[in-house]
One Martini backbone bead per residue (centre of mass of N, CA, C, O) as a GRO file, in nm:
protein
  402
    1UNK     BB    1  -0.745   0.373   4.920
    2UNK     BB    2  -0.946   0.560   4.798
    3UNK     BB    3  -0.766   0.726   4.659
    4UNK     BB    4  -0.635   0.494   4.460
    5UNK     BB    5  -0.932   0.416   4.326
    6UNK     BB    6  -0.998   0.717   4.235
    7UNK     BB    7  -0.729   0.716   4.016
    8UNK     BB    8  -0.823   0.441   3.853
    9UNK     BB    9  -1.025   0.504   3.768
   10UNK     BB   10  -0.968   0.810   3.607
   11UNK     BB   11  -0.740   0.617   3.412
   12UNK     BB   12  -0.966   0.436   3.294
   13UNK     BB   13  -1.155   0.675   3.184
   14UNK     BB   14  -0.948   0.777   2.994
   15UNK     BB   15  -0.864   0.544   2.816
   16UNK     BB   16  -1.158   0.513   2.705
   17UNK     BB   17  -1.168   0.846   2.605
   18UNK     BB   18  -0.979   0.811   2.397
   19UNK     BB   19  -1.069   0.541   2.238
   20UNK     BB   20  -1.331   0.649   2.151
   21UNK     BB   21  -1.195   0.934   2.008
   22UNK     BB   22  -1.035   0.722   1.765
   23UNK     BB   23  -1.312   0.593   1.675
   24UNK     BB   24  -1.480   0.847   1.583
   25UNK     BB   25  -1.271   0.987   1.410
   26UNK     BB   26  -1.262   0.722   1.194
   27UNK     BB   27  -1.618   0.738   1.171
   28UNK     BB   28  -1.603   1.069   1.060
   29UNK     BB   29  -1.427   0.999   0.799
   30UNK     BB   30  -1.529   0.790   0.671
   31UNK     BB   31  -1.824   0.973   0.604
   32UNK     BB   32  -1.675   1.171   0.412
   33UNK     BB   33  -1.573   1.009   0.144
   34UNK     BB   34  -1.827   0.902   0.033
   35UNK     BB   35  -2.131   0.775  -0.016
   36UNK     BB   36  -2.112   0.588  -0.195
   37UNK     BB   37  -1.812   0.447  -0.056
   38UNK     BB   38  -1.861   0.458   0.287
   39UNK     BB   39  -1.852   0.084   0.246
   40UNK     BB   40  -1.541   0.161   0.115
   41UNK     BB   41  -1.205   0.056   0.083
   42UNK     BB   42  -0.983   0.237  -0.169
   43UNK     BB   43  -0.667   0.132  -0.193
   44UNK     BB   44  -0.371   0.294  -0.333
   45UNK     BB   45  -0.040   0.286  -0.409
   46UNK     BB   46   0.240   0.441  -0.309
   47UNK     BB   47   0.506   0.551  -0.474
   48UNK     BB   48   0.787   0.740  -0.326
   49UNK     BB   49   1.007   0.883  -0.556
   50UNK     BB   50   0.940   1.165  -0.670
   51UNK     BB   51   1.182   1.310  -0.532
   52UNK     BB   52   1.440   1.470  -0.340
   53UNK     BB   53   1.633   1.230  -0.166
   54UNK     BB   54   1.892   1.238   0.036
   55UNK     BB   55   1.965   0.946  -0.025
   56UNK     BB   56   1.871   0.898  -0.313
   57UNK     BB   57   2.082   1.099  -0.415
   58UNK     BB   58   2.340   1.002  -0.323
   59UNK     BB   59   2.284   0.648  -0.458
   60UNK     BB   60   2.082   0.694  -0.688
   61UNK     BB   61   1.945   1.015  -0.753
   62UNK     BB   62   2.108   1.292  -0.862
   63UNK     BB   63   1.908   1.479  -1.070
   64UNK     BB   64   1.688   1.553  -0.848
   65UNK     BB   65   1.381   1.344  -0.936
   66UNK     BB   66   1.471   1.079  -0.874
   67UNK     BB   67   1.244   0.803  -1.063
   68UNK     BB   68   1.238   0.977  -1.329
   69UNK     BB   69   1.515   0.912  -1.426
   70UNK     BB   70   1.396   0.620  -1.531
   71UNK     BB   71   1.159   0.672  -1.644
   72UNK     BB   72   1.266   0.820  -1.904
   73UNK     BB   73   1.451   0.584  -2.023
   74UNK     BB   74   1.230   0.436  -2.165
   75UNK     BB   75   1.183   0.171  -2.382
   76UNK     BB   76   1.101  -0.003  -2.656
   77UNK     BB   77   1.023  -0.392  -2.703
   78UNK     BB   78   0.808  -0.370  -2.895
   79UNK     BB   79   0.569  -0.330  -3.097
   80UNK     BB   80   0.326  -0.124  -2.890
   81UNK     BB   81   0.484  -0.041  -2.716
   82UNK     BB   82   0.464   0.192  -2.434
   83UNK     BB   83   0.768   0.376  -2.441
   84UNK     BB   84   0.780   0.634  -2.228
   85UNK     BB   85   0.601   0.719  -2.017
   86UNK     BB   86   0.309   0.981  -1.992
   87UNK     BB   87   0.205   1.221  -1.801
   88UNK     BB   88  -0.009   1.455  -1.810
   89UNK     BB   89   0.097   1.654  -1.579
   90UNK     BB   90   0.382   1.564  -1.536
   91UNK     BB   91   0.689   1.599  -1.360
   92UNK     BB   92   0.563   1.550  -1.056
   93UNK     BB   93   0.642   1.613  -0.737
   94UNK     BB   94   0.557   1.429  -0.452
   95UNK     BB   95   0.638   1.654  -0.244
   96UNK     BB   96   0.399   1.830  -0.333
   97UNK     BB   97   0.105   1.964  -0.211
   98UNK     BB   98  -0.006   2.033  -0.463
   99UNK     BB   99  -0.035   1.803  -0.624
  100UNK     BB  100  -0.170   1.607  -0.367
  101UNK     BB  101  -0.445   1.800  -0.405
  102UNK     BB  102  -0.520   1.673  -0.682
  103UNK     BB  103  -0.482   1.366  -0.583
  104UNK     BB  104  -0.734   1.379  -0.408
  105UNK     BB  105  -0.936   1.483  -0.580
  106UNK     BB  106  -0.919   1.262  -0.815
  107UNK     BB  107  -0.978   1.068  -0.637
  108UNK     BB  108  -1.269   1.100  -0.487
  109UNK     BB  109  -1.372   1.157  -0.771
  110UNK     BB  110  -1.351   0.802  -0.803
  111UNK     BB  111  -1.351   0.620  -0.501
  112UNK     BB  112  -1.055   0.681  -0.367
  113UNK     BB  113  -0.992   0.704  -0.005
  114UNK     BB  114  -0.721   0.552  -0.003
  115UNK     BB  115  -0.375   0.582   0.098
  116UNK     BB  116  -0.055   0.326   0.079
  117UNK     BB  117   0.221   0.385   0.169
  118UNK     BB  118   0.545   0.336   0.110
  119UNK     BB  119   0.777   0.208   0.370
  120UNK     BB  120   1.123   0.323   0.477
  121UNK     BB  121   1.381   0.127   0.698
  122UNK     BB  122   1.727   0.249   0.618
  123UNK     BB  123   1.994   0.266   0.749
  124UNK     BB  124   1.887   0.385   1.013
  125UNK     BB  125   1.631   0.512   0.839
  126UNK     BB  126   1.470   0.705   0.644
  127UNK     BB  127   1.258   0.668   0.327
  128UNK     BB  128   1.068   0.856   0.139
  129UNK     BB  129   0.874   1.057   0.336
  130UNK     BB  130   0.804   1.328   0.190
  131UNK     BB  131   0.535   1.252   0.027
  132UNK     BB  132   0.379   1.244   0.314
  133UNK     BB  133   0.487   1.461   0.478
  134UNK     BB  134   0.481   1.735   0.258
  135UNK     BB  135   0.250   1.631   0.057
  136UNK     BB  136  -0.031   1.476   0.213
  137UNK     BB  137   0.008   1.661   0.508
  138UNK     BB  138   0.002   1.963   0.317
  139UNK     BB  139  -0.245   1.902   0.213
  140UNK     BB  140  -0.535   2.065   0.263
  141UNK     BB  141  -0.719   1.790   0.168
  142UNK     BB  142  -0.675   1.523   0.342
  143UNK     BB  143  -0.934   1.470   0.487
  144UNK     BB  144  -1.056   1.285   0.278
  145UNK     BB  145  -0.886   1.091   0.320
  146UNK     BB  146  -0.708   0.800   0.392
  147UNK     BB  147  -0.430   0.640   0.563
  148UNK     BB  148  -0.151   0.369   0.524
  149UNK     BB  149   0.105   0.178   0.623
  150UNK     BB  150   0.371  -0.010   0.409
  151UNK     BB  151   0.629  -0.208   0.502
  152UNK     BB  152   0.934  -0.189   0.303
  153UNK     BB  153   1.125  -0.493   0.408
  154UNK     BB  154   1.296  -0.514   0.130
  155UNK     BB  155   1.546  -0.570  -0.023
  156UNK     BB  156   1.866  -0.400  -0.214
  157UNK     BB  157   1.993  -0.388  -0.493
  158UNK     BB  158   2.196  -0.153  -0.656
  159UNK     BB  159   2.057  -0.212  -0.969
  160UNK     BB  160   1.776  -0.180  -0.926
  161UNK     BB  161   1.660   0.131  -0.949
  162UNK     BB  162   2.019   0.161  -1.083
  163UNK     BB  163   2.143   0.054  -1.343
  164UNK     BB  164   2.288   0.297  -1.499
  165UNK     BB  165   2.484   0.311  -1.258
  166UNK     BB  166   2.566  -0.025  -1.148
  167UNK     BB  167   2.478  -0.213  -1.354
  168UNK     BB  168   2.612  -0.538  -1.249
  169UNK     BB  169   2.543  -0.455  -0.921
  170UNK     BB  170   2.352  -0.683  -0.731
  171UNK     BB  171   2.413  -0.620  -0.449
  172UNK     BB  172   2.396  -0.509  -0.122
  173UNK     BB  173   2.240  -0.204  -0.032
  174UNK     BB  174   1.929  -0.306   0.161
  175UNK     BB  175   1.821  -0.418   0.409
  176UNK     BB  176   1.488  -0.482   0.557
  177UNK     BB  177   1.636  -0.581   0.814
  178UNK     BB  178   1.624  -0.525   1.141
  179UNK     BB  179   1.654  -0.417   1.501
  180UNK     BB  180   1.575  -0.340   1.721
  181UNK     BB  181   1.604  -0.086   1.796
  182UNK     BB  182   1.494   0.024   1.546
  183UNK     BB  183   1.207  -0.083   1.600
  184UNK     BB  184   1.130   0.083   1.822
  185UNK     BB  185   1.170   0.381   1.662
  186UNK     BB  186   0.954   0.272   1.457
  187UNK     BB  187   0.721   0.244   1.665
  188UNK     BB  188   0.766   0.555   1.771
  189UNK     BB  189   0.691   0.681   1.452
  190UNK     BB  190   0.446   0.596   1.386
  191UNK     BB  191   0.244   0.694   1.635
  192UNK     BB  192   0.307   0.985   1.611
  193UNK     BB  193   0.283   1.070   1.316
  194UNK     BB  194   0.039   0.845   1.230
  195UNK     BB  195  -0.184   0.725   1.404
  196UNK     BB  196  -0.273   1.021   1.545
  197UNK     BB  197  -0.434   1.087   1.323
  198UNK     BB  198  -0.773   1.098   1.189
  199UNK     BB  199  -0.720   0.945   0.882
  200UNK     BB  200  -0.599   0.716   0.982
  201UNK     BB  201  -0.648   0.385   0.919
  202UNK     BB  202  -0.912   0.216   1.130
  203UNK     BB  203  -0.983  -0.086   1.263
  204UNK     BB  204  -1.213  -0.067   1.512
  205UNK     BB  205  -0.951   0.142   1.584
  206UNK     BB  206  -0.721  -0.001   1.452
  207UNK     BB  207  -0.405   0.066   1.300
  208UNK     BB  208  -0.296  -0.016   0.992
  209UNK     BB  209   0.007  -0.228   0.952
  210UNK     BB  210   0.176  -0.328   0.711
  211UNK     BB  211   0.368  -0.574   0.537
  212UNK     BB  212   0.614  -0.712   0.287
  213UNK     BB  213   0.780  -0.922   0.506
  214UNK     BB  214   0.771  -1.183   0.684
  215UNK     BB  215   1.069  -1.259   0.653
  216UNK     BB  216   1.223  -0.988   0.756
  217UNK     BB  217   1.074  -0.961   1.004
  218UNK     BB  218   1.218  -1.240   1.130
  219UNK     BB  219   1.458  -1.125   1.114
  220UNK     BB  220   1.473  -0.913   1.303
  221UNK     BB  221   1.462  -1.120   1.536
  222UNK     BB  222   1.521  -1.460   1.432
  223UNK     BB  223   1.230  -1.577   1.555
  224UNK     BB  224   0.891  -1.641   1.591
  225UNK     BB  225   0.932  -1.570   1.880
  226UNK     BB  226   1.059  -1.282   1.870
  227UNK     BB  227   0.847  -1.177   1.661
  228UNK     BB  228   0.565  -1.238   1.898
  229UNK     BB  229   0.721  -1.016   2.085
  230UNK     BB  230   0.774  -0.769   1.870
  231UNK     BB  231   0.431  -0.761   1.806
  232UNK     BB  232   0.356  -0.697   2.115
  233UNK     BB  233   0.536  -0.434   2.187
  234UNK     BB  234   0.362  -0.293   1.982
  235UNK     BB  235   0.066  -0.322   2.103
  236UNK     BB  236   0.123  -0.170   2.362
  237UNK     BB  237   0.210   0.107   2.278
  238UNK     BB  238  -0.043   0.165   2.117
  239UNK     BB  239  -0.219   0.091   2.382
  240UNK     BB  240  -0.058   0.397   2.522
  241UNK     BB  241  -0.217   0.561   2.302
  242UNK     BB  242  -0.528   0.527   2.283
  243UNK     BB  243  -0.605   0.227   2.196
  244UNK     BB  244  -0.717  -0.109   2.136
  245UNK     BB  245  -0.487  -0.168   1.907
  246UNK     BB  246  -0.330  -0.365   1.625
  247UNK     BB  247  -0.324  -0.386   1.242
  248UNK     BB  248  -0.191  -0.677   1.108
  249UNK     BB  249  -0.052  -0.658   0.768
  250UNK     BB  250   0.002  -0.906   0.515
  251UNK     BB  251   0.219  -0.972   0.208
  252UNK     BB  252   0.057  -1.198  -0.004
  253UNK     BB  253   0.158  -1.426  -0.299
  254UNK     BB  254  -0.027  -1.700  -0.427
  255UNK     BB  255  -0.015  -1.949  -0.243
  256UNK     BB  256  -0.090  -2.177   0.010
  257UNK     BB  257   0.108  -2.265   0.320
  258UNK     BB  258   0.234  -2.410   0.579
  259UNK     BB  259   0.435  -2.249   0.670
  260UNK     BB  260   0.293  -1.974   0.611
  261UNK     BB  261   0.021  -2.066   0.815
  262UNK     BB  262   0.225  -2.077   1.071
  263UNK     BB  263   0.316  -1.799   1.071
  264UNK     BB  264   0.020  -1.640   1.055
  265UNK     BB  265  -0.050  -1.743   1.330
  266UNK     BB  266   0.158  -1.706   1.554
  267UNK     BB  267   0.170  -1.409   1.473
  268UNK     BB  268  -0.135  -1.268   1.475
  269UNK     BB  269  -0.232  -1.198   1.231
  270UNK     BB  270  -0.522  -0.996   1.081
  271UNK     BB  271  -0.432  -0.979   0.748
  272UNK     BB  272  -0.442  -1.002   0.383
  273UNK     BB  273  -0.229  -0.893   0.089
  274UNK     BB  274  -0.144  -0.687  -0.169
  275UNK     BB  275   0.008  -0.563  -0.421
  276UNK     BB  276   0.026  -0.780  -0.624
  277UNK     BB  277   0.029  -0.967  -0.833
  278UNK     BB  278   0.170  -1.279  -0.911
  279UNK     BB  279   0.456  -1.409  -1.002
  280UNK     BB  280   0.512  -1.448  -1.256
  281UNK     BB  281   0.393  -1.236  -1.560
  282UNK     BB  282   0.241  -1.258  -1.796
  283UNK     BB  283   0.113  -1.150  -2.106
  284UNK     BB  284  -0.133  -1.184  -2.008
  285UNK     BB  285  -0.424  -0.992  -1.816
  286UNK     BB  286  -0.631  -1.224  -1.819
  287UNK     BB  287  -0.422  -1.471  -1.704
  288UNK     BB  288  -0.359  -1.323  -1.440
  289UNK     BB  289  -0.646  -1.228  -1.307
  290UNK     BB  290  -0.746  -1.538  -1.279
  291UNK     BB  291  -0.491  -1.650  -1.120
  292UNK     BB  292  -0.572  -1.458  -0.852
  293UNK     BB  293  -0.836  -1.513  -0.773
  294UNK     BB  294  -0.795  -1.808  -0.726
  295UNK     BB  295  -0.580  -1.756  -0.503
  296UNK     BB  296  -0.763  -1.632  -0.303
  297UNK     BB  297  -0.970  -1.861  -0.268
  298UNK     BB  298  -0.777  -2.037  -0.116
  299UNK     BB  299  -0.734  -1.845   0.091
  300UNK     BB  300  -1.009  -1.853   0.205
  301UNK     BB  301  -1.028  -2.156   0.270
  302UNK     BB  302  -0.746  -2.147   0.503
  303UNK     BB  303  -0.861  -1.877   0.646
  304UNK     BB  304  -0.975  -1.690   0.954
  305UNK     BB  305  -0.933  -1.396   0.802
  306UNK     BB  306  -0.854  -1.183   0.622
  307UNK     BB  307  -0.871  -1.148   0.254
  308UNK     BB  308  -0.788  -0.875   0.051
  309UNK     BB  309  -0.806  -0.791  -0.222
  310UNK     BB  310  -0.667  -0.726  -0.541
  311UNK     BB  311  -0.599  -0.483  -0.798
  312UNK     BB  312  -0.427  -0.464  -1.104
  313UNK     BB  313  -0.297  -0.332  -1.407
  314UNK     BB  314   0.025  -0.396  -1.407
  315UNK     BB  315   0.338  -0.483  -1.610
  316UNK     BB  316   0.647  -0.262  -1.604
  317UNK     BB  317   1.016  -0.271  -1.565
  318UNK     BB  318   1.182  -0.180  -1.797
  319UNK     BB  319   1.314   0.092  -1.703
  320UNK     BB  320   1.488  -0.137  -1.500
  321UNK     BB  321   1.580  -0.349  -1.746
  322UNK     BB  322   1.701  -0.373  -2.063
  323UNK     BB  323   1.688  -0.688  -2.076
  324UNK     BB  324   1.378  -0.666  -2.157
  325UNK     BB  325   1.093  -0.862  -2.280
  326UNK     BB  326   0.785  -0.916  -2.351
  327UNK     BB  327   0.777  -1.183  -2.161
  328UNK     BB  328   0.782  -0.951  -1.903
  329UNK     BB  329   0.526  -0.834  -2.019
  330UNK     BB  330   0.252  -0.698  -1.987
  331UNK     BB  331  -0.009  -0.673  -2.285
  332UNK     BB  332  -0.231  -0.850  -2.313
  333UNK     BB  333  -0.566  -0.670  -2.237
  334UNK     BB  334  -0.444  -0.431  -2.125
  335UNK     BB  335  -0.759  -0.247  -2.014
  336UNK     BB  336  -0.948  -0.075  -1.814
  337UNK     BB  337  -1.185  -0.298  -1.901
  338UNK     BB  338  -1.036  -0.514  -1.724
  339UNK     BB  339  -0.990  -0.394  -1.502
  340UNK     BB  340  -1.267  -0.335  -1.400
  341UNK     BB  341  -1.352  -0.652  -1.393
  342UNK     BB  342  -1.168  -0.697  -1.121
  343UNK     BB  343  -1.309  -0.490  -0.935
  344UNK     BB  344  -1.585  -0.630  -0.961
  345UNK     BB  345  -1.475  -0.884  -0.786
  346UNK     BB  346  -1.400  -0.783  -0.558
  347UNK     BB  347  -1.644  -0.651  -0.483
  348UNK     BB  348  -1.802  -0.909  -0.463
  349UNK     BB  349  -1.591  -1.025  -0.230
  350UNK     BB  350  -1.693  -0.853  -0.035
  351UNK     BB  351  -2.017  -0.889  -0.030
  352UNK     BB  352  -1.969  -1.208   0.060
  353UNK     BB  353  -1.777  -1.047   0.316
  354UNK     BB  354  -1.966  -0.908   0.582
  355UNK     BB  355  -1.767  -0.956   0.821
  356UNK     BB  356  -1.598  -0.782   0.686
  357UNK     BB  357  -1.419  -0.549   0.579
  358UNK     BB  358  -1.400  -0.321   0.248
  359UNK     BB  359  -1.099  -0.419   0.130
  360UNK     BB  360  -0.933  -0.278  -0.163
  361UNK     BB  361  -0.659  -0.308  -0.375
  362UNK     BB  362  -0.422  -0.148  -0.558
  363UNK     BB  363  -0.198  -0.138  -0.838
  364UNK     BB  364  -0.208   0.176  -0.837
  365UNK     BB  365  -0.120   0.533  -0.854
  366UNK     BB  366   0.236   0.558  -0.942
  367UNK     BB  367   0.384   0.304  -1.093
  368UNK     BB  368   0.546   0.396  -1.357
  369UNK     BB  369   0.809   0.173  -1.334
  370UNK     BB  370   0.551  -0.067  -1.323
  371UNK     BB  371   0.270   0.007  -1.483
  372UNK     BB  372   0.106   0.107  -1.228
  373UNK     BB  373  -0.172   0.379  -1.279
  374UNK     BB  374  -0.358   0.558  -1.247
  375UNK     BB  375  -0.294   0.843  -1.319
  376UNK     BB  376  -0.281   1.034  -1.566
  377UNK     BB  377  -0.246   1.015  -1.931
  378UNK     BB  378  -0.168   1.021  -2.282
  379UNK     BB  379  -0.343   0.725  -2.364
  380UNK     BB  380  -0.554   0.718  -2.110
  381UNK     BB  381  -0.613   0.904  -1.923
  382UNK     BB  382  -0.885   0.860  -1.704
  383UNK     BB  383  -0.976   0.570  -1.737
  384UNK     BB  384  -0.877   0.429  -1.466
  385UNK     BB  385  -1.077   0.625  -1.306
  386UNK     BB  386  -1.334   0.578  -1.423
  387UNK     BB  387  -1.369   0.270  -1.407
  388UNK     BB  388  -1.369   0.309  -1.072
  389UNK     BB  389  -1.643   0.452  -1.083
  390UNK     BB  390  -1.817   0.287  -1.236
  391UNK     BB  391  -1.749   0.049  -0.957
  392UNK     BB  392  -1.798   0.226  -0.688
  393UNK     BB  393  -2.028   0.425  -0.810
  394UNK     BB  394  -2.218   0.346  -1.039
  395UNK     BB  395  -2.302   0.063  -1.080
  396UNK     BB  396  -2.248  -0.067  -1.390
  397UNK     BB  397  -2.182  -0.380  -1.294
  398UNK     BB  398  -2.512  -0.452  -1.191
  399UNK     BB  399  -2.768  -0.379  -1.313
  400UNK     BB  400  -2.847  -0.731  -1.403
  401UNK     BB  401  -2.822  -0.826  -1.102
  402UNK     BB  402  -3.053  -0.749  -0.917
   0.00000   0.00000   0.00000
């Protein structure tokens, strides 16, 4: 008997010792940040299309490019459109390391530390993992920043991605809903490979997990009640792995209604933000961005977790759709100096809800394809990462407010 409990001893202060151990990574990487910004996080979505991926190849983008091939097609639909982008630093693969090593570079020298990938699993397996595997995981400085996966689990169809290929074929490309083995599959493959980074974003020491679509992620599974269970079974491996838990947050955008909070109570979710702001976006960028922080403001008074702010660039995804024109694309007021002020909202907005982490998403580092990307182009060099800079590291929009 007491050889059992000196066992039990044992196995329980072992997992004391990696839970403290995982906490503690999380919490010396979190200072390395930089002072300026070391109690926010700034976390900015990564669109990772950019490169040659093996699936992508073959279905999307042959000319082997990835979705510069798409972004390359952008055409003006109205005097002073502004396409096809143009970025300063050329079509640039994102999974090679030499440049996520500059992209890191340039996001931590504006105040970005934290970069939250859009992740996929189509067809039983992965797509674009490249940019994240190869380009930001074995770039030398990735410990300067967080990382996180945001499991992009809307449905696609055929023509969205590459209309120039398949034309008016709307069908179904790929579900975004999958099923439990593949489920399992995902769950080991995400605490393998990037939960147990010592940068992977852990909030409390829990990894955070974002999903784009609550209701696809409930099709997985059938029905509330077992996906109630399939993200128990997720929490427990999480916790098998040397973790105190795992903080699941879901992109909701628009007003709360009954349904979506009744969903996000029974299923425990963490927090909730959004991808970008809320659709369909009018052509002014001053009454989208009024209307979504309105929008916040409604979600804060409805819900007792966290809803992290959202900052938005742009919206225009004309290279995607040829038939679309200004009435689709957001176009007036849209300067980096708008963007700028809704930042200092968002700001403020974690300021005023101190017993939460102060994480802020940005929409987005590299949406090239729907007008959203910090990363310097031709029109507008830096001023987007200035922005950033003025607002969360020089506290230029504060000075007569103290």
């Amino acid at each position: 008997m007491r050889t059992i409990i000196k066992v039990l001893y044992t196995f329980v202060g072992v997992l004391l010792l990696l839970t403290c151990s995982n906490i503690a990574a999380q919490e010396k990487n979190h200072k390395n940040l930089g002072a300026s910004t070391s109690h926010y996080y700034v976390a900015a979505y990564i669109w990772p299309s950019c490169h040659d991926d093996p699936m992508g190849h073959d279905v999307l983008w042959p000319e082997g490019t990835g979705e510069w091939e798409i972004i390359k097609k952008g055409t003006p639909r109205f005097e002073g459109h502004y396409q096809p982008k143009l970025p300063l630093w050329g079509y640039e693969m994102d999974n090679d390391p030499k440049v996520v090593q500059r992209w890191i570079d340039a996001a931590t020298d504006h105040g970005v530390n934290t970069f939250i990938f859009d992740w996929y699993w189509f067809n039983n397996q992965d797509f674009l993992e490249g940019c994240l595997d190869d380009g930001f995981l074995k770039a030398p400085n990735n410990q300067k920043m967080n990382f996180y996966l945001m499991w992009a689990d809307h449905n696609v169809a055929h023509n969205y991605w590459n209309v120039y290929r398949y034309k008016d074929d709307n069908s179904r490309l790929w579900n975004g809903a999958i099923d439990w083995p593949n489920f399992k599959i995902v769950v080991k493959r995400v605490i393998e490979k990037y939960f147990k980074k010592p940068n992977y974003l852990k909030l409390n020491g829990m990894p955070v997990f974002s999903v784009f679509d609550i209701n696809n992620l409930i099709q997985t599974f059938g029905s509330i009640e077992e996906t109630r269970k399939g993200l128990e079974y997720f929490r427990n491996e999480v916790k098998k792995a040397g973790f105190p838990g795992l903080h699941i947050q879901i992109m909701q955008s628009g007003l709360p209604n009954e349904t979506i909070l009744n969903k996000i109570s029974s299923l425990g979710i963490n927090s909730i933000t959004e991808y970008n702001w809320a659709g369909p976006a009018p052509e002014d960028y001053l009454k989208w961005g009024s209307e979504s922080f309105n929008s916040l403001q409604k979600w804060n008074e409805a819900i007792n977790i966290p809803y992290f702010p959202n900052v938005t660039i742009g919206w225009d995804d004309s290279p995607r759709f040829p038939h679309k024109t200004a009435k689709d694309i957001v176009h007036y007021n849209q300067t980096p100096q708008s963007f700028a002020m809704f930042l200092q909202k968002a700001k403020e907005y974690c300021d005023s809800h101190p017993n939460q982490p102060k994480l802020i998403t940005i929409d987005a580092w590299n949406e090239w394809v729907e007008g959203a990307y910090l990363l310097p182009d031709m029109k507008y060099g830096f001023e987007y990462l200035d922005a950033v800079k003025d607002v969360m590291v020089n506290g230029k929009y504060e000075k007569y407010k103290k």
